[in-house]
N, C-alpha and C positions, 0 to 999 in steps of 0.2 A: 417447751410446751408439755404440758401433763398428758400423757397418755388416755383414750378414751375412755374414762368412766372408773377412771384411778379416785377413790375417795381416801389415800391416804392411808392404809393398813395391807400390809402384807405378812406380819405376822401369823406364826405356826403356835408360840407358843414353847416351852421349852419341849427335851425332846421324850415324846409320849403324852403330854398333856394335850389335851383339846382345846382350839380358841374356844374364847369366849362368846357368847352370842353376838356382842358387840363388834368382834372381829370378824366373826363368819360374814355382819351385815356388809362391813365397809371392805371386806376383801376386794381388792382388784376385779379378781375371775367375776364373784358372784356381782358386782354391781353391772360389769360388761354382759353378763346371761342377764340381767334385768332389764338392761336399755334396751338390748334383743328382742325379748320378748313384750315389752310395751310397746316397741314397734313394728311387731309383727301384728298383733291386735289391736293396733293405731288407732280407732275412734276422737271422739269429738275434744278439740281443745278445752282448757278449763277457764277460768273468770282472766288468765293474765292472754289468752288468743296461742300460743306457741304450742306449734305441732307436735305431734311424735317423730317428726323428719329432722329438727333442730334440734334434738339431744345430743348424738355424736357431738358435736360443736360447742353445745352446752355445757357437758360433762369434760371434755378438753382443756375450756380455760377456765370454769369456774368448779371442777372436780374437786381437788382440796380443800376450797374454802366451804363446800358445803360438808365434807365431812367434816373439819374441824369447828364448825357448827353444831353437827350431830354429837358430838366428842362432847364440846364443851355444855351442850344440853340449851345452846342459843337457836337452836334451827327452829324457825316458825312454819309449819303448813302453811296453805296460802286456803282459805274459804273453797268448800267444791260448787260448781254450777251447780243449780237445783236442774231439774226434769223430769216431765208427768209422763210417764209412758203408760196409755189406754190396757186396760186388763182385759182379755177377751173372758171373763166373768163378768163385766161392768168394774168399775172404780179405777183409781189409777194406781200405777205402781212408782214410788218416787225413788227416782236414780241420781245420784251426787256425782258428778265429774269433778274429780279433781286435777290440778292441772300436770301435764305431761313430765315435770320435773318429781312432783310429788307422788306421781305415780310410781317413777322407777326406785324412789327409799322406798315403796310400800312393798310392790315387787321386790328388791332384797333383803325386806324382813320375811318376807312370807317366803323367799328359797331357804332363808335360814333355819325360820323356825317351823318349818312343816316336819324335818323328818324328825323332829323331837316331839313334836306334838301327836305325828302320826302313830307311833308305835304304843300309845297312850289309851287310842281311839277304839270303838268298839266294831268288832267285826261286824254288827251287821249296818252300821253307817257305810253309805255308799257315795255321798256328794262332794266335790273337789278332795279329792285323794286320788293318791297315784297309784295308777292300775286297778284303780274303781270308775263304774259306770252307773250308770240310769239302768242300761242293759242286766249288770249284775243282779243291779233290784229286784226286778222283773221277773229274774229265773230263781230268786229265794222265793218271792211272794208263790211262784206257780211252788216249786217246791211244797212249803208250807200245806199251800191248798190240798195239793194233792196229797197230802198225809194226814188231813182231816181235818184240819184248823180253818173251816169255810165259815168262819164269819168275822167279818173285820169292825173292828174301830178305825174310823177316819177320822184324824186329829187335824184342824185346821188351826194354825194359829196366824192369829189377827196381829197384820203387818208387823212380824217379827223383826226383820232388819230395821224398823222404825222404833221400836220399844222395847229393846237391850237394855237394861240398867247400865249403866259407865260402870259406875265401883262394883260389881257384884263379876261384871264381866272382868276388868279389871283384875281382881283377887285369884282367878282361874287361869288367866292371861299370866300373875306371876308362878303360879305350880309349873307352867312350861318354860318362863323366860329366863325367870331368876336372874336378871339384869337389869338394874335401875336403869341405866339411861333408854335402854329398847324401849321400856316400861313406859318410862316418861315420853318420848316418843311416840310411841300407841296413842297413848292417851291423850296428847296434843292433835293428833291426827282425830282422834273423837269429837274433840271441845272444838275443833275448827270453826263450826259454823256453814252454812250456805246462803248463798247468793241465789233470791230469789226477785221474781219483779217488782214486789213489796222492797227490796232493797237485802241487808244483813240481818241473817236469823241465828240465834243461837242453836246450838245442838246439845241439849242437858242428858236424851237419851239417844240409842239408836246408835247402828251402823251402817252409813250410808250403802246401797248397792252401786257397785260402782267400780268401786276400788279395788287393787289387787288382794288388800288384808282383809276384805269384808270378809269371804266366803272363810278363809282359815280360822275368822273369830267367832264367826256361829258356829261352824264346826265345835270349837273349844268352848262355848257358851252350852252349846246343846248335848256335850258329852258328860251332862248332870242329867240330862232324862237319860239317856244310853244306858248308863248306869243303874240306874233307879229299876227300870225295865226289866234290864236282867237280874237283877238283884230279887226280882219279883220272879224271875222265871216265864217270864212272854217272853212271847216270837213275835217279832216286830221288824220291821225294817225303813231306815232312815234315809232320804235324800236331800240334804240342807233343811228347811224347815217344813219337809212333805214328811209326813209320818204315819205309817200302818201298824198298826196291831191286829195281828193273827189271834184266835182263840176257837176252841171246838163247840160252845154252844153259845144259843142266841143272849140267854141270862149272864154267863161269865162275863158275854163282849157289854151288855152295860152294865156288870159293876165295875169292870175294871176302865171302861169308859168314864166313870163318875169317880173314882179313884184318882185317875191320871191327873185328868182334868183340875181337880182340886189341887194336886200337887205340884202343875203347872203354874197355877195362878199365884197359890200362897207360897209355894217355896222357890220358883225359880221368877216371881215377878213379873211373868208374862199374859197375855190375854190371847183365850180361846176364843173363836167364833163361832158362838152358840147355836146358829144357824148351820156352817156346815160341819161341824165337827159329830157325826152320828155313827151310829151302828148300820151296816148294810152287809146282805147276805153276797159273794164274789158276784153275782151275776149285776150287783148296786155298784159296784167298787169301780173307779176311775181313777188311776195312780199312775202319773208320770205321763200323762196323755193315754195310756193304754186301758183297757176294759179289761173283763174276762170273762169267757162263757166256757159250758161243761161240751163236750163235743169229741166225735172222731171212734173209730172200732174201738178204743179203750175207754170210752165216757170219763175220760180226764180232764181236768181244767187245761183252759187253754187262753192263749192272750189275744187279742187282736185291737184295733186302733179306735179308740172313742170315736164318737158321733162329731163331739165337737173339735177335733183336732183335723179330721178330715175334711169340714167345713171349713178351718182355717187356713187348711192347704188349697183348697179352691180357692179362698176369696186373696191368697197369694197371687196365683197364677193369673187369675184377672185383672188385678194391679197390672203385672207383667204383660197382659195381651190385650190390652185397649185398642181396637181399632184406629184408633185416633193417634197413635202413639208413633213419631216418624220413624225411630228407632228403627235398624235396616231387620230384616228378617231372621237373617243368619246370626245378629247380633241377640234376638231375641228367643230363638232354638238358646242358645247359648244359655242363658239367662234362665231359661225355665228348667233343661236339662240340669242345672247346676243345683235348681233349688228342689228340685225331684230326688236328684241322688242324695241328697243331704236327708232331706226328709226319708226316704225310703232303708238309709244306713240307722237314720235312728229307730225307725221301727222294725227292722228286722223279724224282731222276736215274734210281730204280731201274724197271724192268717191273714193275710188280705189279695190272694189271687183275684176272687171277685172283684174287689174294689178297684184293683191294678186295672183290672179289664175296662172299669167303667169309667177311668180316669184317661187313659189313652182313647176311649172312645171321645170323651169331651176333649181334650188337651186337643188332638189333630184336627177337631171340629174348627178350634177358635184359633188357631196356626193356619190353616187352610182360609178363614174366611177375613185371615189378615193379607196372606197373598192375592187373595182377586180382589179384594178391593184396591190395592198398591196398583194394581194392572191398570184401573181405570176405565179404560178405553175402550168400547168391542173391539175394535180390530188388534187391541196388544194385547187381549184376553187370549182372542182367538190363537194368536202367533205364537200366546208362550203357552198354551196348554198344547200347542200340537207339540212344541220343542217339548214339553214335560214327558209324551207321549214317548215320544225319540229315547229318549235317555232313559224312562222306563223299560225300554222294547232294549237296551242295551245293556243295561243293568241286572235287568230279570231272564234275557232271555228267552223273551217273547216271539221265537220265530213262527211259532205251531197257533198262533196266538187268534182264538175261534172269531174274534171281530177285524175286520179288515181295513186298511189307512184309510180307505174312500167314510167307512161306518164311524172311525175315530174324529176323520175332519167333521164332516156332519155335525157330531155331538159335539163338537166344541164349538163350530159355530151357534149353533142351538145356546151352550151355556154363555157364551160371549154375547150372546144379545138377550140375556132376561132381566138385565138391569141391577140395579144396586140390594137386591134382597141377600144379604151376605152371607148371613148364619143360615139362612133357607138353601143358599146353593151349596154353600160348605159343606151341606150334612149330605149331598144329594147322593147316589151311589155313584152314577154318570160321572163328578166331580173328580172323586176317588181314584176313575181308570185314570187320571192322567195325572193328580196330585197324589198320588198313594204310599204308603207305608213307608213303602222301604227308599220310595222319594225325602219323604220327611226327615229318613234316618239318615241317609246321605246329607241333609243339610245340619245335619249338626242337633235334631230333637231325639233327646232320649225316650225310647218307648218303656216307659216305668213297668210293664207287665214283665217284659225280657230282664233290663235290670232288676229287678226283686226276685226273680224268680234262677238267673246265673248268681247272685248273691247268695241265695237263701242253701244254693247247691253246692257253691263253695266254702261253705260257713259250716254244713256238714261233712 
């Protein structure tokens, strides 16, 4: 039996030469780091139904025949699913699933060809490269600002991974590969097509989102405006196809708006969106979900978290805390906690102590008024707010503690019999002495004020 995820090459190459790209693809190691990593990021099957969990076994007995496919220039991609994901701007954003085989060649063209492509890339491109961030962006754009370059061009282009030219992307694609059959490869992966409920669509332009090679061919696709930029001498900064232009006065930022723009459309075959592509002075600027406002003893620009990206983190978390939802409690601390830290690592960069405060205050509201209602009952209200009370008084410390058992039973009888008004008793203070803070935190809910705020101290 073939070893997992052997396509057939082990070749060095003689001795000091470099393989080939075509070897680097079909190496052993690198196709085994592919199956790894496609199933580490596992998501949704493609139009043939097979998991990311049946590769191993895949790539065991049918690993050689598919490399000496790729060899011979017979391998056919298989069509990606089509998929409308809702934009929270309005319109959708369409995502290609290709299927879990066709994934892991994508994946070890793109281990191969990234560190050739990378060294090529312009320092201030920040999106899928290694040892770049969104974060990076973020601290050039404050940079920038604060050295006087406070008015931006916001470049928005109109569904970029949907209207890539094939040949133009293609011809950029050979500057890095310089390998006909990668080549042909690629470009078979373009012409696939997708599977929509209309049935078989052709693909003339466009690079599906999806794929493991999308993000490294706009990369390579968009490293003609890179260039073009600085060649002009702006300060700009790139995150796949989110793009800032820094400049010190209101007039520069539109002619070099009206500049780009044209150079956009007529030389790299792409379409602006006339609507949001504008001139805005930092305090208009919304980039990578972050804002910026001028602030603090040094009146420096500073970041902190859009309107609309903190809206979207609520109406997360209310997905997540449906009263209705049987999901056990401690399962759903879990669940929120998870997507709190996520959110809160990727905004770091921004000021939001206040809003930390204002999000724990709602977060423990709608966790608390998921537990009394689970209770149902007065008399199991009553029983498990005295026991909350217990473990409270044991946890905290409570021996000195100014209300006394007799005043505690009381009040929980009192809340055990006001009925089903949930969010009315959750927020109550009464509620609080016996479901409280550091009750919440013992089951597993992270209080986002404490994590942002131990982050932001270990980060300096």
């Amino acid at each position: 039996m073939e070893s997992v995820g052997r396509l057939g090459s082990e070749r060095k190459g003689g001795k000091g030469k470099r393989m080939s790209l075509l070897e680097e693809v079909l190496n052993e190691a690198n196709v085994q780091t592919a199956i790894a990593a496609v199933m580490a990021n596992r998501g949704a099957p493609g139009i043939d139904g097979i998991r990311t969990e049946d590769l191993p076994g895949i790539f065991a007995t049918h690993g050689k025949e598919i490399g000496e496919a790729i060899r011979n220039r017979t391998y056919e991609p298989a069509p990606v699913r089509r998929r409308e994901i809702p934009k929270p701007s309005g319109g959708v954003r369409k995502l290609g699933i290709p299927t879990a085989r066709d994934r892991v060649i994508q994946q070890a063209i793109a281990q191969a060809m990234s560190p050739r492509a990378d060294i090529l890339f312009s320092e201030s491109s920040y999106g899928f490269r290694p040892n770049r961030s969104a974060q990076m962006a973020i601290v050039k754009c404050l940079e920038l600002l604060n050295d006087g370059y406070e008015w931006a061009v916001d470049i928005d282009l109109a569904k970029f991974f949907d209207n890539v030219p094939h040949d133009r992307l293609m011809s950029k694609v050979h500057l890095v590969a310089n390998d006909g059959t990668v080549e042909s490869l690629i470009r078979k992966f373009l012409k696939a097509g997708c599977v929509t409920e209309s049935g078989l669509e052709p693909t003339e332009v466009g690079t599906p989102q999806g794929g493991p090679l999308s993000p490294l061919l706009s990369n390579i696709y968009l490293d003609e405006l890179d260039k073009e930029l600085e060649a002009r001498g702006l300060r700009f900064c790139r995150y796949a196809d989110d793009v800032v232009i820094l400049v010190k006065s209101h007039m520069a930022a539109r002619r070099v708006m009206k500049s780009v723009v044209s150079f956009i459309e007529r030389r790299m075959k792409l379409k602006v969106n006339a609507e949001k592509t504008k001139v805005v002075p930092p305090n208009g600027l919304t980039y990578l979900g972050y804002s910026f406002y001028r602030g603090g003893a040094d009146g420096k620009w500073r970041a902190r978290v859009s309107d609309e990206k903190f809206a979207s983190l609520k109406s997360k978390v209310r997905l997540l805390t449906k009263r209705s939802d049987p999901t056990p409690t401690k399962e759903t601390c879990k669940r929120v906690s998870r997507l709190l830290a996520g959110w809160i690592n990727y905004f770091l960069l921004a000021d939001m102590k206040g809003r930390m405060e204002e999000l724990w205050r709602w977060v423990k509201g709608r966790i608390r008024a998921i537990i009394y209602k689970k209770w149902k009952k007065p008399k199991r209200r009553e029983e498990a707010l005295l026991k909350c009370w217990e473990i409270r008084k044991r946890i905290e410390g409570l021996k000195g503690w100014r209300i006394p058992d007799w005043g505690m039973r009381r009040d929980a009888r009192g809340i055990a019999n006001q009925g089903n008004h949930y969010a009315k008793i959750a927020k109550s203070p009464t509620f609080a002495q016996f479901v409280s803070d550091s009750l919440l935190e013992l089951g597993g809910l992270t209080n986002p004020l404490k994590y942002y705020l131990k982050r932001r101290n270990s980060a300096c």
